[in-house]
N, CA, C and O atoms as a GROMACS GRO file, in nm:
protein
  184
    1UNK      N    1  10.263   8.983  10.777
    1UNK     CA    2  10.384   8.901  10.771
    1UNK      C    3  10.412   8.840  10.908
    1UNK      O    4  10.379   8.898  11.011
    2UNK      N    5  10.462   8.743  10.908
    2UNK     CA    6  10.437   8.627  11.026
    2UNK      C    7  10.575   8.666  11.073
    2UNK      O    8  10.656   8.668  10.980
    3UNK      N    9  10.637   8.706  11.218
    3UNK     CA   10  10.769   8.723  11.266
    3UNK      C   11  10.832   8.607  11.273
    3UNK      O   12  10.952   8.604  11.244
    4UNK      N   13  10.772   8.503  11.308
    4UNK     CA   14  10.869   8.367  11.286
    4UNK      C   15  10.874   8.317  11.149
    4UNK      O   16  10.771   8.298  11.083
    5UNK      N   17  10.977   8.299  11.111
    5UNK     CA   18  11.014   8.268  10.965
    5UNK      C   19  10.956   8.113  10.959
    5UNK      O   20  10.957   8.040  11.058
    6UNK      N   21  10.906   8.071  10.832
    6UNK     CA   22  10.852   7.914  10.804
    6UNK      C   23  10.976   7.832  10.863
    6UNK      O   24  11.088   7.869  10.897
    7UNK      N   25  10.921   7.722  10.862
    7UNK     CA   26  11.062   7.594  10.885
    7UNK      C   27  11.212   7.575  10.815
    7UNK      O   28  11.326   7.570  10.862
    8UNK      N   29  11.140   7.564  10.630
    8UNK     CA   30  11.214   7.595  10.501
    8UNK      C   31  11.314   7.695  10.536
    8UNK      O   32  11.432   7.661  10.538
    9UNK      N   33  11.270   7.842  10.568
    9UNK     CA   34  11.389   7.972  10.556
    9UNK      C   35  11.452   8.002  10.724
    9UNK      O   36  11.532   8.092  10.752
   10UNK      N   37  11.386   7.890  10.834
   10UNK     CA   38  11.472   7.863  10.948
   10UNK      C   39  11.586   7.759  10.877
   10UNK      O   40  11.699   7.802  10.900
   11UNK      N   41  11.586   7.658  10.812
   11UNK     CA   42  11.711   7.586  10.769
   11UNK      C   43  11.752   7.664  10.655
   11UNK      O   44  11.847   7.598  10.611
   12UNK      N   45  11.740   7.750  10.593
   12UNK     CA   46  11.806   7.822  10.484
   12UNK      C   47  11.875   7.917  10.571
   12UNK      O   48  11.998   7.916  10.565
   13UNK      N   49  11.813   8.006  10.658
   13UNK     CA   50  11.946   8.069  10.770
   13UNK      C   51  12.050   8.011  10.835
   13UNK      O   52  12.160   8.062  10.812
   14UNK      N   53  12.048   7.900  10.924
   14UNK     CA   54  12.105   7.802  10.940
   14UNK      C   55  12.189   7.748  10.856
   14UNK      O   56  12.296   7.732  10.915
   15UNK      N   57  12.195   7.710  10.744
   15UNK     CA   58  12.263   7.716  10.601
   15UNK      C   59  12.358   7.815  10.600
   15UNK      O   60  12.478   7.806  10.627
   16UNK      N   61  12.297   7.905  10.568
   16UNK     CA   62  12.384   8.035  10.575
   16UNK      C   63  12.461   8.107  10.618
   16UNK      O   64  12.546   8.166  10.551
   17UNK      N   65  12.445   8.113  10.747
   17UNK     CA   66  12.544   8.132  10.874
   17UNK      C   67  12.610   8.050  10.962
   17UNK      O   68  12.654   8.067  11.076
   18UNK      N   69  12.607   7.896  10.830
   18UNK     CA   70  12.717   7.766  10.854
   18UNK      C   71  12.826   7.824  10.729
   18UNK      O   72  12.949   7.816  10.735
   19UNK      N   73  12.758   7.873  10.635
   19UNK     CA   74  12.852   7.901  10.529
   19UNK      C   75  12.908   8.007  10.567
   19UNK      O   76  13.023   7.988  10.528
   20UNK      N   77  12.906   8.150  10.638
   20UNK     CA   78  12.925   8.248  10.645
   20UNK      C   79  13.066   8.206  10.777
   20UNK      O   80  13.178   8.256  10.776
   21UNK      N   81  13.019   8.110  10.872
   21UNK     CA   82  13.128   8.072  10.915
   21UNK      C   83  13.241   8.050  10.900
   21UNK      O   84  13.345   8.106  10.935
   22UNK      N   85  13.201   7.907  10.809
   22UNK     CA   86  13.310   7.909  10.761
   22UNK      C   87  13.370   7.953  10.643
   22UNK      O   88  13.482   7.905  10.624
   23UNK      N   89  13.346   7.995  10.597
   23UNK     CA   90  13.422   8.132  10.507
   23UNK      C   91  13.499   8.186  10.588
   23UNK      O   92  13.618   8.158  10.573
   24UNK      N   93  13.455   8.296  10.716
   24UNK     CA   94  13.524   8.362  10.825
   24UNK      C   95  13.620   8.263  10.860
   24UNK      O   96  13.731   8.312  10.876
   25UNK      N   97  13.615   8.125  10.879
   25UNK     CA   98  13.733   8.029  10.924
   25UNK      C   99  13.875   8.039  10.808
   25UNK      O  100  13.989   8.079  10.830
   26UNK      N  101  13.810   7.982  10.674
   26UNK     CA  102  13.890   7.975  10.574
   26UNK      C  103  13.982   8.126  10.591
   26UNK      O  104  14.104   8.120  10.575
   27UNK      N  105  13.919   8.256  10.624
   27UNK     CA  106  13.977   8.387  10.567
   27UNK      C  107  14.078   8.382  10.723
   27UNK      O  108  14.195   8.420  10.724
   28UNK      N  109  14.018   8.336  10.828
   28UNK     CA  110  14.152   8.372  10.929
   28UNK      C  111  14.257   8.287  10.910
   28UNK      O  112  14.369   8.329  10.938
   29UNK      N  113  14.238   8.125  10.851
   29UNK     CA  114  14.343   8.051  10.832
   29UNK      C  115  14.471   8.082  10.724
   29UNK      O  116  14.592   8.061  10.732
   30UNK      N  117  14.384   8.145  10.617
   30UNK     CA  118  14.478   8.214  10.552
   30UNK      C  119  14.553   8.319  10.555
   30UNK      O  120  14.655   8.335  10.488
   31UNK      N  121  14.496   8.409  10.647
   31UNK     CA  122  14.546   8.500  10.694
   31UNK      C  123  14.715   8.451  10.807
   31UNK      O  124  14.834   8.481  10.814
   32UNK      N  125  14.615   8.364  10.871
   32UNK     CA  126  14.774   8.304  11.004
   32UNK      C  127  14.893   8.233  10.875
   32UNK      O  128  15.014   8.253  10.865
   33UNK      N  129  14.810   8.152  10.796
   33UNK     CA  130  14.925   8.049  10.704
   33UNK      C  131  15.017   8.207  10.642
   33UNK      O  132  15.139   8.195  10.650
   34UNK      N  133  14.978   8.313  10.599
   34UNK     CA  134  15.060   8.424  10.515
   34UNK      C  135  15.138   8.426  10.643
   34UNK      O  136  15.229   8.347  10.664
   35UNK      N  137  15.094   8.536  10.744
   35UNK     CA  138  15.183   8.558  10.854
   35UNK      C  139  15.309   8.447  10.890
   35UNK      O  140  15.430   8.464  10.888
   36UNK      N  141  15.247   8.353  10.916
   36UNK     CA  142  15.350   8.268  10.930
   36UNK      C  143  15.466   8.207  10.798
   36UNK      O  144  15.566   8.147  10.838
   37UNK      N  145  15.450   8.222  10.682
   37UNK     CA  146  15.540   8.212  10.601
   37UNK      C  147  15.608   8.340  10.549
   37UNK      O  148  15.705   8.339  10.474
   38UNK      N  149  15.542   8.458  10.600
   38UNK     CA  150  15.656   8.583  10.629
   38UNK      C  151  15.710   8.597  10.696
   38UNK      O  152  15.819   8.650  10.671
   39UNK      N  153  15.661   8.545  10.889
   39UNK     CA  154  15.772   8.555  10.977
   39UNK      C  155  15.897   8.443  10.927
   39UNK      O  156  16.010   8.456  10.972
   40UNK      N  157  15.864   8.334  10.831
   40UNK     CA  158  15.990   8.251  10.887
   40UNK      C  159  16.069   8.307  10.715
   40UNK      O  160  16.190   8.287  10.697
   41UNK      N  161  16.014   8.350  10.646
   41UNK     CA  162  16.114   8.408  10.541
   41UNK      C  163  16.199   8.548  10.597
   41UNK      O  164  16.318   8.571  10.577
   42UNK      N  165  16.101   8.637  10.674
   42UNK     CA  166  16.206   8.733  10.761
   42UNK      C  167  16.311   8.687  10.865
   42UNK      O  168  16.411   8.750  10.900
   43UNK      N  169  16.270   8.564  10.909
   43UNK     CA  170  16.350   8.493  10.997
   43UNK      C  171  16.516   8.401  10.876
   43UNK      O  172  16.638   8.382  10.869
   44UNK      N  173  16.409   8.382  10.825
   44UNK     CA  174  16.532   8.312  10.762
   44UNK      C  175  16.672   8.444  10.723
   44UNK      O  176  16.791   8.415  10.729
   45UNK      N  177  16.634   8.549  10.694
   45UNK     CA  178  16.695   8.653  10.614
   45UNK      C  179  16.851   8.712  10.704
   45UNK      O  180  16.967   8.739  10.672
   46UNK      N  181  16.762   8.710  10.839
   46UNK     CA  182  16.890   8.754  10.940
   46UNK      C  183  17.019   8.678  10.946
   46UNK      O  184  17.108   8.715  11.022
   0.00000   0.00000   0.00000
C-alpha cells in the first residue's frame, strides 16, 4: 500500500475536512445565536 494517497482521495480529503469545517462553523454559530437569545430574554426579565 502506497503512503501517499492517489490524487482522487487527496481531493476527497480535502472535501471532507472543508465539510467537517464547516459543520464545526454552523454548530458554533448556533450555539452563540442560542446564547445570545437567552441572555437578552434573561435580560429582558429583570
Amino acid at each position: 500500500m502506497p503512503l501517499v494517497p492517489s490524487p482522487d482521495r487527496r481531493g476527497a480529503a480535502v472535501l471532507e475536512a472543508l465539510y467537517e469545517a464547516l459543520l464545526a462553523l454552523v454548530c458554533v454559530a448556533v450555539v452563540a445565536f442560542t446564547w445570545l437569545a437567552v441572555s437578552k430574554l434573561y435580560e429582558g426579565q429583570r
